[in-house]
PDBQT receptor file of N, H, CA, C and O in Angstrom, charges set to zero:
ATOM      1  N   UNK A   1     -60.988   7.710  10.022  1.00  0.00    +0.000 N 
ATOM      2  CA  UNK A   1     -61.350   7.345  11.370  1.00  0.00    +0.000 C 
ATOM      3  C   UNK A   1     -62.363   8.334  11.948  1.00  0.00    +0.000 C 
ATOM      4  O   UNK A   1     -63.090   8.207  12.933  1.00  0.00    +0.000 OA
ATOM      5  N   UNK A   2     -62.250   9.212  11.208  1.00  0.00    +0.000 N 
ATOM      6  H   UNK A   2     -61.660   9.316  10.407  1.00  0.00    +0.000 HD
ATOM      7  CA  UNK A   2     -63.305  10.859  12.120  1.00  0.00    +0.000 C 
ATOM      8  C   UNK A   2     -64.248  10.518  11.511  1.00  0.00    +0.000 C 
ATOM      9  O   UNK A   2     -65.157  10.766  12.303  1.00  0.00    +0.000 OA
ATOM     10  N   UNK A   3     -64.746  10.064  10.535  1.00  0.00    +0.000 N 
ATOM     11  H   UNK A   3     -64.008   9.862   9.892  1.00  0.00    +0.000 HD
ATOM     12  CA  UNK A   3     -65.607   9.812   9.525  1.00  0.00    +0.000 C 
ATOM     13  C   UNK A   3     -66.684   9.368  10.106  1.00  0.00    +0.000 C 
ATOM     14  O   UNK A   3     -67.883   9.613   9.976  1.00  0.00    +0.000 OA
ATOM     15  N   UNK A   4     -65.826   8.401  11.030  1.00  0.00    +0.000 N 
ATOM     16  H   UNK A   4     -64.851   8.202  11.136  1.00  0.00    +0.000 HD
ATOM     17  CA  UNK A   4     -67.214   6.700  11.504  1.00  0.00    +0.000 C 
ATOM     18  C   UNK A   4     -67.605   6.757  12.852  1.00  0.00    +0.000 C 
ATOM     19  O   UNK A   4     -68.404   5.964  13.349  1.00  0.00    +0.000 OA
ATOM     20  N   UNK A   5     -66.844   8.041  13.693  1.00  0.00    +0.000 N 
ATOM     21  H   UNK A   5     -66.195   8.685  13.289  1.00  0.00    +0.000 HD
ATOM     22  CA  UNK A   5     -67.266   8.080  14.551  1.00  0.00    +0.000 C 
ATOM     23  C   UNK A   5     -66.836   9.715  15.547  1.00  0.00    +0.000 C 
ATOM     24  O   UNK A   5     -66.139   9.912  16.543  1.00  0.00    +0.000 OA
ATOM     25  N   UNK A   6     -67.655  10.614  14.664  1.00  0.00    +0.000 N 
ATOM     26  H   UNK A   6     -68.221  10.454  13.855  1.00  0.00    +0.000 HD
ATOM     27  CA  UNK A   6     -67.785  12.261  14.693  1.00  0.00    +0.000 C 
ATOM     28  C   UNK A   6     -67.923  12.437  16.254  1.00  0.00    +0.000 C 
ATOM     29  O   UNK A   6     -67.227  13.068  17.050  1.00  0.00    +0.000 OA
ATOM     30  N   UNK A   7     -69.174  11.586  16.443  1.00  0.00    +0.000 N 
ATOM     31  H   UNK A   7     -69.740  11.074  15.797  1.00  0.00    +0.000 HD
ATOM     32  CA  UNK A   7     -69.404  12.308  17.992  1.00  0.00    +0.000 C 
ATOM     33  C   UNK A   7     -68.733  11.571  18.790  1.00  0.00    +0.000 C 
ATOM     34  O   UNK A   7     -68.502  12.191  19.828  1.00  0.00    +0.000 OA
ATOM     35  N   UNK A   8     -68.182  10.219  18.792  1.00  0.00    +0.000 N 
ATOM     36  H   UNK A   8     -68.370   9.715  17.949  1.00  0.00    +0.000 HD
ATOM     37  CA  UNK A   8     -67.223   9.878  19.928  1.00  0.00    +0.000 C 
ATOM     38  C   UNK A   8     -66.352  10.892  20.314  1.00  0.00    +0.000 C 
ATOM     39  O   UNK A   8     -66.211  11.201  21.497  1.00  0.00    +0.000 OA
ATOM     40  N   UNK A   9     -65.510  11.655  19.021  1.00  0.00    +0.000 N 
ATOM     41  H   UNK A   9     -65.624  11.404  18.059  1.00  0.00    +0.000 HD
ATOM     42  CA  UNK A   9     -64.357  12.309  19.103  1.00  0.00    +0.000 C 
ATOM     43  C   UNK A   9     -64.788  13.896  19.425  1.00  0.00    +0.000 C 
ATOM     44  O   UNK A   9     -63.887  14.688  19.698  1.00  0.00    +0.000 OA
ATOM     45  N   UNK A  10     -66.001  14.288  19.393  1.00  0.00    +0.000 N 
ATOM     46  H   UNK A  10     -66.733  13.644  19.172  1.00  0.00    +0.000 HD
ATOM     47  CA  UNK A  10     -66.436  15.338  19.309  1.00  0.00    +0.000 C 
ATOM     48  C   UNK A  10     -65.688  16.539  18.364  1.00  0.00    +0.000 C 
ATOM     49  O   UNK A  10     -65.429  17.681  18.744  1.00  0.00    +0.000 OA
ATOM     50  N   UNK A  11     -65.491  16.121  17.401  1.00  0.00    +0.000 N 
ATOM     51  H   UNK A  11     -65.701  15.193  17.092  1.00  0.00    +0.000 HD
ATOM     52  CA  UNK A  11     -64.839  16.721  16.165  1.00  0.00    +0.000 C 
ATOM     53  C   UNK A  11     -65.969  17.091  14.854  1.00  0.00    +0.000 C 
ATOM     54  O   UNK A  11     -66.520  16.326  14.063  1.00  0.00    +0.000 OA
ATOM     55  N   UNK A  12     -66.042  18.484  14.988  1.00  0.00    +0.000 N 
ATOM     56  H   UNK A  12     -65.593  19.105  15.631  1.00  0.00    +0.000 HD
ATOM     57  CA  UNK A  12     -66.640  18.824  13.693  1.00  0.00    +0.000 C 
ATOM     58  C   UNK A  12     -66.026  18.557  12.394  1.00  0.00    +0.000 C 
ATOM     59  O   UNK A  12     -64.832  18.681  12.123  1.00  0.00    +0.000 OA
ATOM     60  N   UNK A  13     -67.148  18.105  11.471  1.00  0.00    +0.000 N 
ATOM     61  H   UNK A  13     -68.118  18.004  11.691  1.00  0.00    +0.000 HD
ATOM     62  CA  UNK A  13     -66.121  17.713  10.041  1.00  0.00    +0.000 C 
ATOM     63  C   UNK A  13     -66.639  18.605   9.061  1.00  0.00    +0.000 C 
ATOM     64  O   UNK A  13     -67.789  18.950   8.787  1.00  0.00    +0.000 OA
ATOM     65  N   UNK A  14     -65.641  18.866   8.644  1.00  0.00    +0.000 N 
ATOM     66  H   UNK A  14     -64.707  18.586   8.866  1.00  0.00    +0.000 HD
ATOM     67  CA  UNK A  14     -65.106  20.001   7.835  1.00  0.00    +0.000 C 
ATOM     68  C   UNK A  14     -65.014  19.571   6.177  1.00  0.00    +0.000 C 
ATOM     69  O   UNK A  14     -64.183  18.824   5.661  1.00  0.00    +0.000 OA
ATOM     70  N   UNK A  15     -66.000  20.200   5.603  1.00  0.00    +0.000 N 
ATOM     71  H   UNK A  15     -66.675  20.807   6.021  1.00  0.00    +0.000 HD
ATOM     72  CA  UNK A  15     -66.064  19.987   4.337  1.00  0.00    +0.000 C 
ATOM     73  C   UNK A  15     -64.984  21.004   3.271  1.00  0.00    +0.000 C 
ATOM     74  O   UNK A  15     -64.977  22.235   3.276  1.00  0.00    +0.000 OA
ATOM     75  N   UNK A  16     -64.392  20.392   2.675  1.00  0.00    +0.000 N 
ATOM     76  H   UNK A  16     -64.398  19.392   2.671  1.00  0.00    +0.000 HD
ATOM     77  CA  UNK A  16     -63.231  20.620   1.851  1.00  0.00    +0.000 C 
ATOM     78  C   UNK A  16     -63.476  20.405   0.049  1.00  0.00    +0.000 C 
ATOM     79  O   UNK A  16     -63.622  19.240  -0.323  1.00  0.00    +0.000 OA
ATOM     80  N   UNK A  17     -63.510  21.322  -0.832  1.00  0.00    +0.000 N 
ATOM     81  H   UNK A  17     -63.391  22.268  -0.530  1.00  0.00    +0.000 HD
ATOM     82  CA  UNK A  17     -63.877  21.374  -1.798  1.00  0.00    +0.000 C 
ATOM     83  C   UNK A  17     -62.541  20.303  -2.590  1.00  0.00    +0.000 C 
ATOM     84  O   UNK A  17     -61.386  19.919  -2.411  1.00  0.00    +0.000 OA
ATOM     85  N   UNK A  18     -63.372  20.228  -3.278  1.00  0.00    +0.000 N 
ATOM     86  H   UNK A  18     -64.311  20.540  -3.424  1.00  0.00    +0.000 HD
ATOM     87  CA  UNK A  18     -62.283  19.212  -4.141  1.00  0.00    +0.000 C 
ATOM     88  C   UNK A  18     -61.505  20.149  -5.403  1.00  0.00    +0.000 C 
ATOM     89  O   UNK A  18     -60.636  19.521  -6.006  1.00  0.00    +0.000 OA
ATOM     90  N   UNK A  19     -61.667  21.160  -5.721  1.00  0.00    +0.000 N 
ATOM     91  H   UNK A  19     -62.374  21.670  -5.231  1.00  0.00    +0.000 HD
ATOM     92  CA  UNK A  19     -60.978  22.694  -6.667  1.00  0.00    +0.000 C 
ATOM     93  C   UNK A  19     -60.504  23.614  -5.344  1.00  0.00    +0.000 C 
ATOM     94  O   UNK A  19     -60.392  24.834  -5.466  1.00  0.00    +0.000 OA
ATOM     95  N   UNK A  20     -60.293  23.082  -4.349  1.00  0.00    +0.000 N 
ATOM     96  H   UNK A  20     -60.383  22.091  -4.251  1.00  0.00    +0.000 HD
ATOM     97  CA  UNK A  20     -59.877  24.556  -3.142  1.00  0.00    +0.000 C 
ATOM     98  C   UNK A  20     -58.867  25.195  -3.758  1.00  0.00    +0.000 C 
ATOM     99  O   UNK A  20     -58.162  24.345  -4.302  1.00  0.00    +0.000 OA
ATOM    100  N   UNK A  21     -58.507  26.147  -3.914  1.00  0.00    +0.000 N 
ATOM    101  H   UNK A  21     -59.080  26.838  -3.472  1.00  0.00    +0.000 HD
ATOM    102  CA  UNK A  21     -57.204  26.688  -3.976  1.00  0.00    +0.000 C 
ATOM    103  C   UNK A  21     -56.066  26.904  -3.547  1.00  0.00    +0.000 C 
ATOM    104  O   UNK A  21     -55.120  27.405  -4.155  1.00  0.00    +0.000 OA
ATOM    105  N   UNK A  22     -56.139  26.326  -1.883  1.00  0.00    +0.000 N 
ATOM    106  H   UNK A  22     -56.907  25.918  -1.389  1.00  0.00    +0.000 HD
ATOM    107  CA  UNK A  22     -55.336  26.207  -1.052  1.00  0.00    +0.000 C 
ATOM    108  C   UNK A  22     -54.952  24.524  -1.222  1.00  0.00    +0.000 C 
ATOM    109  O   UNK A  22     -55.668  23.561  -0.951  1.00  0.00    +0.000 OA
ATOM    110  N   UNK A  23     -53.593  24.546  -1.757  1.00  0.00    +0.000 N 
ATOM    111  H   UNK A  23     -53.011  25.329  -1.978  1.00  0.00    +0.000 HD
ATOM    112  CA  UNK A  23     -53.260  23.130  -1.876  1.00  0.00    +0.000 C 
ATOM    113  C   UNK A  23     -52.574  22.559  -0.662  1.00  0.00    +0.000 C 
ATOM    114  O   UNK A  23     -51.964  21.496  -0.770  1.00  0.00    +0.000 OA
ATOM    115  N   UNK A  24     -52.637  23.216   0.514  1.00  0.00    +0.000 N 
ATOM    116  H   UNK A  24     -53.133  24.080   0.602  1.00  0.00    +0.000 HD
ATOM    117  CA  UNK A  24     -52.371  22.379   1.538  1.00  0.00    +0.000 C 
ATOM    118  C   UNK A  24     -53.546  22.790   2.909  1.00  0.00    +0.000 C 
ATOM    119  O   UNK A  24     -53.273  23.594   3.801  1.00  0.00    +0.000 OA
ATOM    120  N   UNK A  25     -54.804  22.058   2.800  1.00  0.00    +0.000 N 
ATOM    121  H   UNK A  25     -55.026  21.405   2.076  1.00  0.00    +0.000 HD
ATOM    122  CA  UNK A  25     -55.269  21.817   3.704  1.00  0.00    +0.000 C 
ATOM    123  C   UNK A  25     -54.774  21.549   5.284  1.00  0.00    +0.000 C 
ATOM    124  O   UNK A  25     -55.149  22.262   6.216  1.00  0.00    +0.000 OA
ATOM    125  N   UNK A  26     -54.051  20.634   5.402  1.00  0.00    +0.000 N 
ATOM    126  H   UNK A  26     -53.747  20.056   4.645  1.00  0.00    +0.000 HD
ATOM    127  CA  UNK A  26     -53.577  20.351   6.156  1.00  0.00    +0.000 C 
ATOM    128  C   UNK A  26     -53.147  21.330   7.634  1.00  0.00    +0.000 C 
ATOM    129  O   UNK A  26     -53.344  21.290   8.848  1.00  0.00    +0.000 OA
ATOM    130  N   UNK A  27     -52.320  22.342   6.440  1.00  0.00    +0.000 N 
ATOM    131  H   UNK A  27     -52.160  22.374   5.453  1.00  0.00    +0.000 HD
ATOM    132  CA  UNK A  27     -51.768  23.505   7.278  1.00  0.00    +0.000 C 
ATOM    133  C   UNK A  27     -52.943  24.342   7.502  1.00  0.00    +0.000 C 
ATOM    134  O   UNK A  27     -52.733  25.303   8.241  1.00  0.00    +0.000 OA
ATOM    135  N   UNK A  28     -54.030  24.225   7.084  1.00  0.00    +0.000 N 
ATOM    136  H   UNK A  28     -54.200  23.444   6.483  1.00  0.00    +0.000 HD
ATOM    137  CA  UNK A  28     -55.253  25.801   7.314  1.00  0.00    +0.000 C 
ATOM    138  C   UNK A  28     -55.739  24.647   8.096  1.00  0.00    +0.000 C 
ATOM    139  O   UNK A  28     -56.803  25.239   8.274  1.00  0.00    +0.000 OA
ATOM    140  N   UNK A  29     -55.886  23.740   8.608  1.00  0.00    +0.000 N 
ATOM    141  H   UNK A  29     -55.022  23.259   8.463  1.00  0.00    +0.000 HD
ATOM    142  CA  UNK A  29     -56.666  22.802   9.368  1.00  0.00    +0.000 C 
ATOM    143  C   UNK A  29     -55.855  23.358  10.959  1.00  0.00    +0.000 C 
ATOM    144  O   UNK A  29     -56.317  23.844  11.991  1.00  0.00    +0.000 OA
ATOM    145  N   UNK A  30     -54.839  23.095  10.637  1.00  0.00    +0.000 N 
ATOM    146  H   UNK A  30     -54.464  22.700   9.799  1.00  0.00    +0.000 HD
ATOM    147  CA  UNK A  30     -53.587  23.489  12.123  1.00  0.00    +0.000 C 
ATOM    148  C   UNK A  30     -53.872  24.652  12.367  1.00  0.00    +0.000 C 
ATOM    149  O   UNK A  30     -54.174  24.886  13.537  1.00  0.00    +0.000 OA
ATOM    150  N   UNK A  31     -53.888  25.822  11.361  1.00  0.00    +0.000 N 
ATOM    151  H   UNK A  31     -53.643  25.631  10.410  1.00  0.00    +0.000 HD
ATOM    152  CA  UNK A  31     -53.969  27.027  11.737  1.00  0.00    +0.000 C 
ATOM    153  C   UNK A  31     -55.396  27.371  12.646  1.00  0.00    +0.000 C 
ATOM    154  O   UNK A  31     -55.261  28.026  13.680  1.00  0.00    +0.000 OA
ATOM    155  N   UNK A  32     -56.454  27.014  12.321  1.00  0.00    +0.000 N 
ATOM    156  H   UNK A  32     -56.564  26.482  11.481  1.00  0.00    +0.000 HD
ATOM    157  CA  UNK A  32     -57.643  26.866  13.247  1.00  0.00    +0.000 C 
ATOM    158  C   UNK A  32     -57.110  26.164  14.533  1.00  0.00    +0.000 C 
ATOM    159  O   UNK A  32     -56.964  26.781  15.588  1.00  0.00    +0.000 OA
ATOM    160  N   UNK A  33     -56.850  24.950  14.398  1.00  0.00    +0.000 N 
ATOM    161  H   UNK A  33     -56.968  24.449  13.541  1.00  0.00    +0.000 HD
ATOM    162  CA  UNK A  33     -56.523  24.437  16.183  1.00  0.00    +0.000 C 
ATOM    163  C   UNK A  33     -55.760  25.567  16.457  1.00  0.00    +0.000 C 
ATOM    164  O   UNK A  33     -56.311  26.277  17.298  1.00  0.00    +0.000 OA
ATOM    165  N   UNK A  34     -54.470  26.084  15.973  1.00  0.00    +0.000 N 
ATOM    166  H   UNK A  34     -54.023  25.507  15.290  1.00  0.00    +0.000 HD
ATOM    167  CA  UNK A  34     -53.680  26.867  17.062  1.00  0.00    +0.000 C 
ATOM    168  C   UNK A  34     -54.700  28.186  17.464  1.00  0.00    +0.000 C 
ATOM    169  O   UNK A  34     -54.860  28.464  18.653  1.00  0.00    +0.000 OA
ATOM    170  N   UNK A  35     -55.432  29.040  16.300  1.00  0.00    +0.000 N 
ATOM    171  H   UNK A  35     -55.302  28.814  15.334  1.00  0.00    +0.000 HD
ATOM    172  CA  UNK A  35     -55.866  29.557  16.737  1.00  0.00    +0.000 C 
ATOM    173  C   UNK A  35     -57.055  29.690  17.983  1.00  0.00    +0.000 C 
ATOM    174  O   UNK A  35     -57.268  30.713  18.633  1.00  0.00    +0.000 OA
ATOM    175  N   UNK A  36     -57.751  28.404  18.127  1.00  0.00    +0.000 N 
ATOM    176  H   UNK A  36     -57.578  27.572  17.598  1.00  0.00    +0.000 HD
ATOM    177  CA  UNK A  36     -58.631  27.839  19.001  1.00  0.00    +0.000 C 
ATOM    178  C   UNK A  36     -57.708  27.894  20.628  1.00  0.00    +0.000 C 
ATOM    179  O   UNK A  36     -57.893  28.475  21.697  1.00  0.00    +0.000 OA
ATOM    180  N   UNK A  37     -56.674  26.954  20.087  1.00  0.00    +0.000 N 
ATOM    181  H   UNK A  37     -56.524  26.482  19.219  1.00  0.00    +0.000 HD
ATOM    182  CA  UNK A  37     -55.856  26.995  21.444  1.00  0.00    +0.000 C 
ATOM    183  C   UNK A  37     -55.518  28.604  22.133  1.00  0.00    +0.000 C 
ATOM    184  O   UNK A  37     -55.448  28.808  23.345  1.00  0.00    +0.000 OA
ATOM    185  N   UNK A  38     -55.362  29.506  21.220  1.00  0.00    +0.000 N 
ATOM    186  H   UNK A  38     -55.419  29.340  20.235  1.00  0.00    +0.000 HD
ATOM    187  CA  UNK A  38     -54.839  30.211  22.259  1.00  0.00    +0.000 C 
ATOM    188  C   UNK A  38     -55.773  31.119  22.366  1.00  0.00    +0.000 C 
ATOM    189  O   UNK A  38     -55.487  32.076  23.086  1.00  0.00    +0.000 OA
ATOM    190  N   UNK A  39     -57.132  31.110  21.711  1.00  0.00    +0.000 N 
ATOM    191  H   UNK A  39     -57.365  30.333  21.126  1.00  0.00    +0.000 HD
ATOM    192  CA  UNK A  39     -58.317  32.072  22.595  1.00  0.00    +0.000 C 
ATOM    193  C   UNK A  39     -57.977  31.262  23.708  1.00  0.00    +0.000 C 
ATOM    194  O   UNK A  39     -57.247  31.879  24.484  1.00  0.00    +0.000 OA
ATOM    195  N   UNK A  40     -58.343  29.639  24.216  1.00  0.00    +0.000 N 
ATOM    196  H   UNK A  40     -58.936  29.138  23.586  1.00  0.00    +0.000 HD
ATOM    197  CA  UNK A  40     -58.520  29.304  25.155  1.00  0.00    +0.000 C 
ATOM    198  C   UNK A  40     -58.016  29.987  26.340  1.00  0.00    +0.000 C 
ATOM    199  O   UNK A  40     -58.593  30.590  27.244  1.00  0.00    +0.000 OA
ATOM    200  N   UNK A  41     -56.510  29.680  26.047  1.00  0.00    +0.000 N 
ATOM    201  H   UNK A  41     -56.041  29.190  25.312  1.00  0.00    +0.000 HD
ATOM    202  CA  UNK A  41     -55.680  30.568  26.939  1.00  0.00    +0.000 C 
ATOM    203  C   UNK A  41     -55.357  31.858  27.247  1.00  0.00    +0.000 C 
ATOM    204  O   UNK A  41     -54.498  32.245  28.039  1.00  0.00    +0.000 OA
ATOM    205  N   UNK A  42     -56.271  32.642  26.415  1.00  0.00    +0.000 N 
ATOM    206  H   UNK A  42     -56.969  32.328  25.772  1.00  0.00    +0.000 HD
ATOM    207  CA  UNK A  42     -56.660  33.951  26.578  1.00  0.00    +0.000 C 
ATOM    208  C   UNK A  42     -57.813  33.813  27.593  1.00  0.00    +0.000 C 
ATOM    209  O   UNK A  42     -57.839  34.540  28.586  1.00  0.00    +0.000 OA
ATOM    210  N   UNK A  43     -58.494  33.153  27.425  1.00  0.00    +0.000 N 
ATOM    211  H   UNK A  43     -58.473  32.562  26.618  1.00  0.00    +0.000 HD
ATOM    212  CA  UNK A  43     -59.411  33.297  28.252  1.00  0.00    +0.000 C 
ATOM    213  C   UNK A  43     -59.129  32.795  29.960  1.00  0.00    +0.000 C 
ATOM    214  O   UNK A  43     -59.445  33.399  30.985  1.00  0.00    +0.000 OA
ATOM    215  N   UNK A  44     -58.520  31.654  29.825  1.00  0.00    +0.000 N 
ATOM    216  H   UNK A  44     -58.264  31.163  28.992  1.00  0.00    +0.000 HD
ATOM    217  CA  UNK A  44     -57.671  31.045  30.638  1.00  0.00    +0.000 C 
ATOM    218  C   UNK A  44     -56.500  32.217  31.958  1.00  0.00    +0.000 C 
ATOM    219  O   UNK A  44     -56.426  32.249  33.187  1.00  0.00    +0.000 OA
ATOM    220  N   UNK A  45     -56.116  32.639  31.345  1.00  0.00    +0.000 N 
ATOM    221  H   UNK A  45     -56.176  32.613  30.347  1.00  0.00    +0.000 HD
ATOM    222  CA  UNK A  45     -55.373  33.784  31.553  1.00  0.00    +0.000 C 
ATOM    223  C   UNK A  45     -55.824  35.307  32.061  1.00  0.00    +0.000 C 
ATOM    224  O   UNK A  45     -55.243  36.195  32.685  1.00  0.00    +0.000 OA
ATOM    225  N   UNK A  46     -57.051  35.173  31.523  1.00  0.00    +0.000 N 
ATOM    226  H   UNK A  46     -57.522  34.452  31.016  1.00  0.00    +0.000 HD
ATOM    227  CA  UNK A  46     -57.911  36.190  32.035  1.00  0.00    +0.000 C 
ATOM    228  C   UNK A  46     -58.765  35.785  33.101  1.00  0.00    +0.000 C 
ATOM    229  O   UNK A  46     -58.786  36.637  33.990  1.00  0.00    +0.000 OA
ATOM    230  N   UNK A  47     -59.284  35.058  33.267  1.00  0.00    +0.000 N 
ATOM    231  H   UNK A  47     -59.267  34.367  32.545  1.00  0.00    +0.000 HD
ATOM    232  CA  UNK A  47     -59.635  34.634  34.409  1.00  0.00    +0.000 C 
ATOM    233  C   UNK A  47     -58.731  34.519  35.560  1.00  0.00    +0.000 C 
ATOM    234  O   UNK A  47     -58.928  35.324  36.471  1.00  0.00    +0.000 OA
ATOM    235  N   UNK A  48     -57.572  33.487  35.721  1.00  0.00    +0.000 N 
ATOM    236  H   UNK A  48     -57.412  32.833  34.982  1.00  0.00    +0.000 HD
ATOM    237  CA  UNK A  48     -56.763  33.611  36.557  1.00  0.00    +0.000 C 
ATOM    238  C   UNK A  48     -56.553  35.198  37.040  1.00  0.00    +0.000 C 
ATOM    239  O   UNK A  48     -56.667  35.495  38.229  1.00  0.00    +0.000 OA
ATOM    240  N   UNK A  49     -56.252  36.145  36.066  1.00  0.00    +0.000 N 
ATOM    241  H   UNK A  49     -56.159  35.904  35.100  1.00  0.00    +0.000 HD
ATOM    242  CA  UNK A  49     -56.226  37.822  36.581  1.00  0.00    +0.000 C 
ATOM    243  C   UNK A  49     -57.406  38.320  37.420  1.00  0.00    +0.000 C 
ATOM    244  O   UNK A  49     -57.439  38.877  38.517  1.00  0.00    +0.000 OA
ATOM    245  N   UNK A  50     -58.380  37.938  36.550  1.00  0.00    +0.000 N 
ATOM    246  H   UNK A  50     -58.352  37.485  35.659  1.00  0.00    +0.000 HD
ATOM    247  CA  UNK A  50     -59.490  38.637  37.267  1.00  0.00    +0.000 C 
ATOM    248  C   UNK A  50     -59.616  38.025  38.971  1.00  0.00    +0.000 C 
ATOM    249  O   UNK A  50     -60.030  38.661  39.940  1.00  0.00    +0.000 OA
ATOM    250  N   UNK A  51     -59.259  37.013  38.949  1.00  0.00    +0.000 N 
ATOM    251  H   UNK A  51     -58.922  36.496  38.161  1.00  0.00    +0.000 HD
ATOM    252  CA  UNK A  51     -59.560  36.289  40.167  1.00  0.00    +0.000 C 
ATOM    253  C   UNK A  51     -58.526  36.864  41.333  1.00  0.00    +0.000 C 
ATOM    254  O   UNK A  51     -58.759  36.829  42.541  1.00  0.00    +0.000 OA
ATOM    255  N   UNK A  52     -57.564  37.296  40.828  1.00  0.00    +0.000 N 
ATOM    256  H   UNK A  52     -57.374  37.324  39.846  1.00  0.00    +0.000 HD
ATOM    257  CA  UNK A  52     -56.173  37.341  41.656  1.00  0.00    +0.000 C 
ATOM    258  C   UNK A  52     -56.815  38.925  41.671  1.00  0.00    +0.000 C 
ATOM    259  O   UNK A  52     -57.229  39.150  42.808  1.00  0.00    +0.000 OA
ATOM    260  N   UNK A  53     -56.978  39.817  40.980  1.00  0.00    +0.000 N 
ATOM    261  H   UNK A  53     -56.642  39.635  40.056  1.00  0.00    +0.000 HD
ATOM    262  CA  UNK A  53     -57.233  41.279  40.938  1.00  0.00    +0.000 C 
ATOM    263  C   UNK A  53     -58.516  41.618  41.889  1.00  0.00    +0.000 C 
ATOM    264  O   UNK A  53     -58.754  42.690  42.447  1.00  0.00    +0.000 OA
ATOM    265  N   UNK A  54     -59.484  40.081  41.930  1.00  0.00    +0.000 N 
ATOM    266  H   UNK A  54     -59.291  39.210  41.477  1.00  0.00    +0.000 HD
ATOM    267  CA  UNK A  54     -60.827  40.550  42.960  1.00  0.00    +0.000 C 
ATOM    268  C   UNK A  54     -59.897  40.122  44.095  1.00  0.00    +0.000 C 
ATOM    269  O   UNK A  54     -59.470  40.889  44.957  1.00  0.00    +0.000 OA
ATOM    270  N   UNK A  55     -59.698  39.159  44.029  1.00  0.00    +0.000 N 
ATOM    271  H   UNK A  55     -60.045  38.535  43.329  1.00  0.00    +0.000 HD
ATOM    272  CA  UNK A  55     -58.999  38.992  45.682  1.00  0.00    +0.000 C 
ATOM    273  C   UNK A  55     -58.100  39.906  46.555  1.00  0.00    +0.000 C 
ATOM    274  O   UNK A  55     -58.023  39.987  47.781  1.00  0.00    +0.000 OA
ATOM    275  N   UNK A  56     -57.397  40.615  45.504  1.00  0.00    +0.000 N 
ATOM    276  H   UNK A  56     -57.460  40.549  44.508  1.00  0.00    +0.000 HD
ATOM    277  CA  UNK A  56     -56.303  41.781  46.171  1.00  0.00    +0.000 C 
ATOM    278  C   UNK A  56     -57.221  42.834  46.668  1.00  0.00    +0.000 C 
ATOM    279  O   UNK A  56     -56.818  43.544  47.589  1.00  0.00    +0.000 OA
ATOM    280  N   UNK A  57     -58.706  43.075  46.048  1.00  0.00    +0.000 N 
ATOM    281  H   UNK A  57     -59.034  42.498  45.299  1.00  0.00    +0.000 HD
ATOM    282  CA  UNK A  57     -59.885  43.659  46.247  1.00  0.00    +0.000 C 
ATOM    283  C   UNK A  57     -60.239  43.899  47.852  1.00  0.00    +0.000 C 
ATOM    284  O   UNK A  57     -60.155  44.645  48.827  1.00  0.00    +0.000 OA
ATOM    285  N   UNK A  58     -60.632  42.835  47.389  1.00  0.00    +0.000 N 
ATOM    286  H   UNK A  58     -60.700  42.229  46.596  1.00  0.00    +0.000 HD
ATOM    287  CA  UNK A  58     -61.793  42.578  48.850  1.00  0.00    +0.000 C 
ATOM    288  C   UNK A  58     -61.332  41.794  49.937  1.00  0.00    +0.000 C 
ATOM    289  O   UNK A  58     -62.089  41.598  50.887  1.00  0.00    +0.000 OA
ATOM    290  N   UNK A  59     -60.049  41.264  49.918  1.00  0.00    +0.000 N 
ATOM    291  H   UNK A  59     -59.434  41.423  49.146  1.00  0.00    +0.000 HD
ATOM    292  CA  UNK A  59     -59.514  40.555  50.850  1.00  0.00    +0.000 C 
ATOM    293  C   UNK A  59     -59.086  41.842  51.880  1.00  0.00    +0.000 C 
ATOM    294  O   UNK A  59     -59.698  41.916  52.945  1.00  0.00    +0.000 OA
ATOM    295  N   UNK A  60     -57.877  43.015  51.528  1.00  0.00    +0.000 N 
ATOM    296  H   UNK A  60     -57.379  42.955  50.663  1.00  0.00    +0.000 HD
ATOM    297  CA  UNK A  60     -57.915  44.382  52.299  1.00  0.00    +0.000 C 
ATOM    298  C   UNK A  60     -59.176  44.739  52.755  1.00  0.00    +0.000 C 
ATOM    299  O   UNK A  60     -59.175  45.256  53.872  1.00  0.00    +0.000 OA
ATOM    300  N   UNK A  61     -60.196  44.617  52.237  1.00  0.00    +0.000 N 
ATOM    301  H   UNK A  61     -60.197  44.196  51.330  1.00  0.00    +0.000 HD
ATOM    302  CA  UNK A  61     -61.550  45.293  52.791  1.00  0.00    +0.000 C 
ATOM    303  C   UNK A  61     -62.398  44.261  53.595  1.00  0.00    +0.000 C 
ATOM    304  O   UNK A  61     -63.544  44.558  53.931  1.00  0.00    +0.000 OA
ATOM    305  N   UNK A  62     -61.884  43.126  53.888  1.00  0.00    +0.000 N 
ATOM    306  H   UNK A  62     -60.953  42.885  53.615  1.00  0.00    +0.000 HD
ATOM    307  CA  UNK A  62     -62.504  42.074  54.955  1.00  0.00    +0.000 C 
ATOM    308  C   UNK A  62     -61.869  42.361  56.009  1.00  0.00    +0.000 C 
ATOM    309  O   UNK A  62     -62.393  41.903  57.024  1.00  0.00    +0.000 OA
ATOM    310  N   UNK A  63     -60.802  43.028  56.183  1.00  0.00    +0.000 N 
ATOM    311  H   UNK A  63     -60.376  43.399  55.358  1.00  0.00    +0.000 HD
ATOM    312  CA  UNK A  63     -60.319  43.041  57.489  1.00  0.00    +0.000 C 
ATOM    313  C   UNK A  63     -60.580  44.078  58.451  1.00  0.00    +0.000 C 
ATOM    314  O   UNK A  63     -60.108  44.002  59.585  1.00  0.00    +0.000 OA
TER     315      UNK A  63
């Protein structure tokens, strides 16, 4: 299904040797999403701080 329609899904496709040595793709495929997911939320998370850490900032110094 990713095949026929890459950019609908916006999914890079991932070329997979046919001798890999890793006989379960599958799981090194997951291991990238999770790892993807939780930069996100690193980043995610850092922002929310930074935002809450400027505001404790400069909100005392507006008054």
């Amino acid at each position: 299904m990713t095949a026929l329609h890459p950019q609908a899904h916006l999914l890079k496709r991932r070329e997979w040797p046919a001798c890999s040595p890793n006989l379960n793709p599958t799981e090194h495929l997951w291991n990238l999403v999770g790892r993807a997911v939780r930069a996100r939320q690193c980043v995610t998370n850092l922002v929310t701080s930074m935002r809450g850490s400027c505001q404790d900032v400069v909100v005392p110094h507006a008054t």
